[in-house]
C-alpha positions, 0 to 999 in steps of 0.5 A, a space after each residue: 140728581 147729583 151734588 156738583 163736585 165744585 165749587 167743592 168744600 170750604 178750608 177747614 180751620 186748624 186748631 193750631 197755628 200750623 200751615 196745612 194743605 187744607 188751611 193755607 191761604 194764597 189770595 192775600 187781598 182786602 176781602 180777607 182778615 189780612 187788613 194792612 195798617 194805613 195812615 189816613 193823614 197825607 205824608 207832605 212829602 214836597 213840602 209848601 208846593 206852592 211858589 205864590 207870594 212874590 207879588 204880595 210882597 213888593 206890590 199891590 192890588 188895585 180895581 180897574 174898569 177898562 179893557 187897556 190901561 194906561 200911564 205915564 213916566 217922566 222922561 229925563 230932565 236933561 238932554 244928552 246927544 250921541 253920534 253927532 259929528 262936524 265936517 270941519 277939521 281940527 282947528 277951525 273956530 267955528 263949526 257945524 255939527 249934524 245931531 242925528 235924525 233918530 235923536 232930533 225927532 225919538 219916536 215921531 213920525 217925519 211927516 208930524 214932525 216939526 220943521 225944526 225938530 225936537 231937539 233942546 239945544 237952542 241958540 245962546 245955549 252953552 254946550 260940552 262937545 266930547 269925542 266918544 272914541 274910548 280912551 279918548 280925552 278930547 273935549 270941547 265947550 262951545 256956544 250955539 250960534 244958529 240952529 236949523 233942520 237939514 233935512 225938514 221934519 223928522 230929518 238931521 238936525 244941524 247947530 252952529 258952534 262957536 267954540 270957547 277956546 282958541 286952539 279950535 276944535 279938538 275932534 277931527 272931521 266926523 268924529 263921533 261926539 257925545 254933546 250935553 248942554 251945561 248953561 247958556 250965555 247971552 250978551 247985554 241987551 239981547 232978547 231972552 231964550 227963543 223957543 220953549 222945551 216940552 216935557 218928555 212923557 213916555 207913554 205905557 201901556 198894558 191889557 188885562 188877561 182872563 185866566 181860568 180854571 175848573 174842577 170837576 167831580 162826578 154825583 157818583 164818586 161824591 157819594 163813596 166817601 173817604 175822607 183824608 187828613 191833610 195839612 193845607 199850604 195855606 195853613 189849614 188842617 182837618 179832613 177832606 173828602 173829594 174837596 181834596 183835588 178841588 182844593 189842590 186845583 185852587 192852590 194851583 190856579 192862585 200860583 198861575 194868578 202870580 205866575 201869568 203876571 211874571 211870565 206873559 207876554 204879548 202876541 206879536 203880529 203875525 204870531 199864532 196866537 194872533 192868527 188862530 185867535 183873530 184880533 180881538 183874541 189871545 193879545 197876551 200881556 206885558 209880564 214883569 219879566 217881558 217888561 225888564 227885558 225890553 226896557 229895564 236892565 239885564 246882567 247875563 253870562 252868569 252872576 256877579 260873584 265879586 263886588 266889582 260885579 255889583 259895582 256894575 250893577 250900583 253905577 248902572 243905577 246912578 244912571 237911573 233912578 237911584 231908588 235907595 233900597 232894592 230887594 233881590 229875589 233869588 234862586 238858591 245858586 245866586 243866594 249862595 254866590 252873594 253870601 260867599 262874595 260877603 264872606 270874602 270880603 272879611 279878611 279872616 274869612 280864608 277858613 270860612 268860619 269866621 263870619 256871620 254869628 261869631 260870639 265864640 259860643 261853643 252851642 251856636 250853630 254858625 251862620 253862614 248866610 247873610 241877608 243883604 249888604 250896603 254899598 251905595 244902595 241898599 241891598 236886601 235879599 229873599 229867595 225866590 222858591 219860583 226861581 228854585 221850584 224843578 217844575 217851573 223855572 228852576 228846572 230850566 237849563 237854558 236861559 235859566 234866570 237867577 234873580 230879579 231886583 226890584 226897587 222898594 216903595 212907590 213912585 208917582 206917576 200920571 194915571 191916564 184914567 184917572 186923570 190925575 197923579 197917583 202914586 203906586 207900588 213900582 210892582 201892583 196888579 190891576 184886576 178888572 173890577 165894577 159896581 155889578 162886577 169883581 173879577 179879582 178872583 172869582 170861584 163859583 159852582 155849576 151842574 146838579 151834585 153837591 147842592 148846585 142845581 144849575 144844570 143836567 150834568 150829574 157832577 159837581 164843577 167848581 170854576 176859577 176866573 180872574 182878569 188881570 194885568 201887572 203894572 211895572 214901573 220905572 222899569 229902567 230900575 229894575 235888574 233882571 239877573 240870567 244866563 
């Protein structure tokens, strides 16, 4: 028997530090003495990645027991009538105007309809008649003298009108007019108003979505440890072993809890998500941006850069609710466009430097940013970091949004759940929510690791649940700022 030539003979040491055939290492790993100097607290490198907090600013939260909620908004108080016209020509003393079906009876089916439709001009009401036609001045003032349904319910609506003046009618045979009522007018000893008005509600309506998530992490990986030192965006600091992705996984699902309310939307009939699902499957919900799109304002083709742009948006508001104070949320672009439009307005302000913090004091840094204006209303505004954030909508090319404006405080309005008036942040999440039951924001731990004994499965995992919907109120108040 021999000694085997390898694995042959160690390195041998040298005395001095002196590279030698027999001493020179090439395999630099983390089994040799060549250990590299780490850092065990975690560089945030992106800073707060979170883009939650929109809604615990402008809303609330509130319980809710139902799979559907309700409410109602008050519609206007006076009537305005659009397209109407007179086959009589120019002229005539008397006419008849026809008000068309879709205003006469607004979201009711003909065969519910009454015979003589839902319509507020009455007889010995007193009406303004205008010609719709831009640049157009001619205008009417009239008396109703007999009001009837040309076509039954749900049909054209046609009124008799005297008019008040003795050059007769202004408008030309079917001229579109614009028609409001201003008062009425009735001879001694007649019988008073016939018929009554209703209240015009409108009735909304949204559906709770669940929104889940989970975090799993094996017994095995559970058992190495390697702990790091982080600085949390929820602003706790310390070390995390493995809870490090868990806890990121929580941060994560608290922004899909805001961002679900911003951006859902409801399956439509026939779409996939109704096909795949079945009725009583994905619904979707109505998001705050859905809502604004569909039933509040829009500004698109870029944003207002000038005050004449914003004096659109102030006189859009006079047709509303005129709510006092409005916050916008902002992307950077927009913030940046609003402070220049402010800046401009100083007459000094060519250079750029003269506004803002300007006491002369040579150690100021200028201020160069405003946070908000008055012109009618007030204006307030806030960045918005989901508008700027590249993973979510601020990396978007088309149909980028650049801000939305919301109006500030609450408005009261009918719960059809609770059966009576309640008033509401105009913005407030509705979580499900009962006496055995809280689905606000659920976290519980299922498997066999880490302490939970509630399966076979060798591994720990955490899951997340909610169930909610936003509610958006008096929506015509809000603006939606976008491309």
């Amino acid at each position: 028997m021999a000694v085997n030539a390898t694995p042959g003979f160690d390195l041998q040491p040298s005395a001095q530090q002196v590279a030698l055939a027999s001493n020179y290492i090439t395999n630099f790993d983390f089994l040799n003495q060549y250990l590299p100097d780490t850092y065990e607290k975690e560089f945030e490198r992106y800073g707060n990645r979170t883009v939650a907090s929109f809604l615990r600013m402008v809303g609330a939260e509130m319980p809710s027991n139902s799979d559907l909620i309700k409410w109602a908004e008050q519609g206007r108080l006076h009537t305005k009538y659009t397209g109407c016209t007179s086959a009589s020509g120019a002229g005539v003393a008397v006419a008849v105007i026809t008000i068309p079906v879709g205003q006469v009876n607004p979201g009711v089916p003909a065969s519910s309809a009454p015979a003589n439709g839902f319509q507020a001009i009455r007889v010995g009401q007193t009406i303004m008649i205008s010609d719709s036609t831009a640049g157009s001045t001619l205008q009417n003032k009239a008396i109703v003298t007999a009001s009837t349904s040309t076509l039954g319910g749900g049909g054209d609506h046609e009124i008799t009108v005297a008019y008040y003046e003795a050059t007769g009618q202004a408008m030309a045979t079917l001229v579109a007019c614009d028609i409001f009522i201003y008062g009425s007018e009735f001879k001694k000893g007649q019988l008073g108003m016939v018929g009554s008005l209703e209240a015009q509600d409108f009735i909304f309506e949204n559906s709770p979505i669940i929104i889940k998530d989970t975090y799993e992490v094996s017994g095995s990986d559970m058992a190495q440890i390697g702990w790091v030192e982080i600085a949390t965006e929820n602003g706790g600091t310390g070390y995390l072993w493995y809870l490090k992705s868990e806890h990121e996984t929580r941060l994560r699902f608290e922004d899909y809890l805001e961002t679900a309310m911003v951006e859902a939307v409801p399956a439509e009939a026939g779409s996939g998500a109704i096909a795949t699902t079945g009725p009583e499957g994905n619904k979707g919900s109505e998001g705050i941006f859905y809502v604004v799109n569909n039933r509040g304002n829009v500004w698109s083709g870029g944003n207002p850069v000038a005050l004449a742009g914003f004096d659109s948006v102030i006189q859009r508001l006079d047709k509303q609710g005129s709510i006092e104070e409005n916050v916008i949320f902002v992307n950077r672009d927009f913030s940046f466009d609003i402070d220049d439009m402010l800046a401009a307005q100083n007459s000094y302000g060519a250079g750029g430097t003269s506004y803002g913090l300007f006491d002369n004091d040579k150690d100021m840094a200028l201020n160069l940013g405003f946070t908000g204006f008055r012109r009618g209303y007030d204006f307030y505004k806030s960045d918005w970091k989901y508008l700027n954030d590249p993973t979510m909508r601020g990396g978007l090319t088309g149909g980028k949004i650049s801000g939305l404006m919301v109006p500030a405080g609450s408005t009261t309005v009918y719960d059809q759940i609770l059966g009576k008036n309640a008033k509401r942040p105009f913005l407030h999440v509705r979580y499900r929510a009962s006496e055995t039951e809280d689905r606000r924001y659920k976290t519980w731990i299922t498997g066999s690791a880490g302490g939970a004994r509630t399966s076979s499965l060798d591994a720990m995992t955490v899951n997340f649940l909610s169930e909610r919907a936003v509610c958006t109120l008096g929506a015509n108040n809000f603006f939606l700022f976008q491309d």
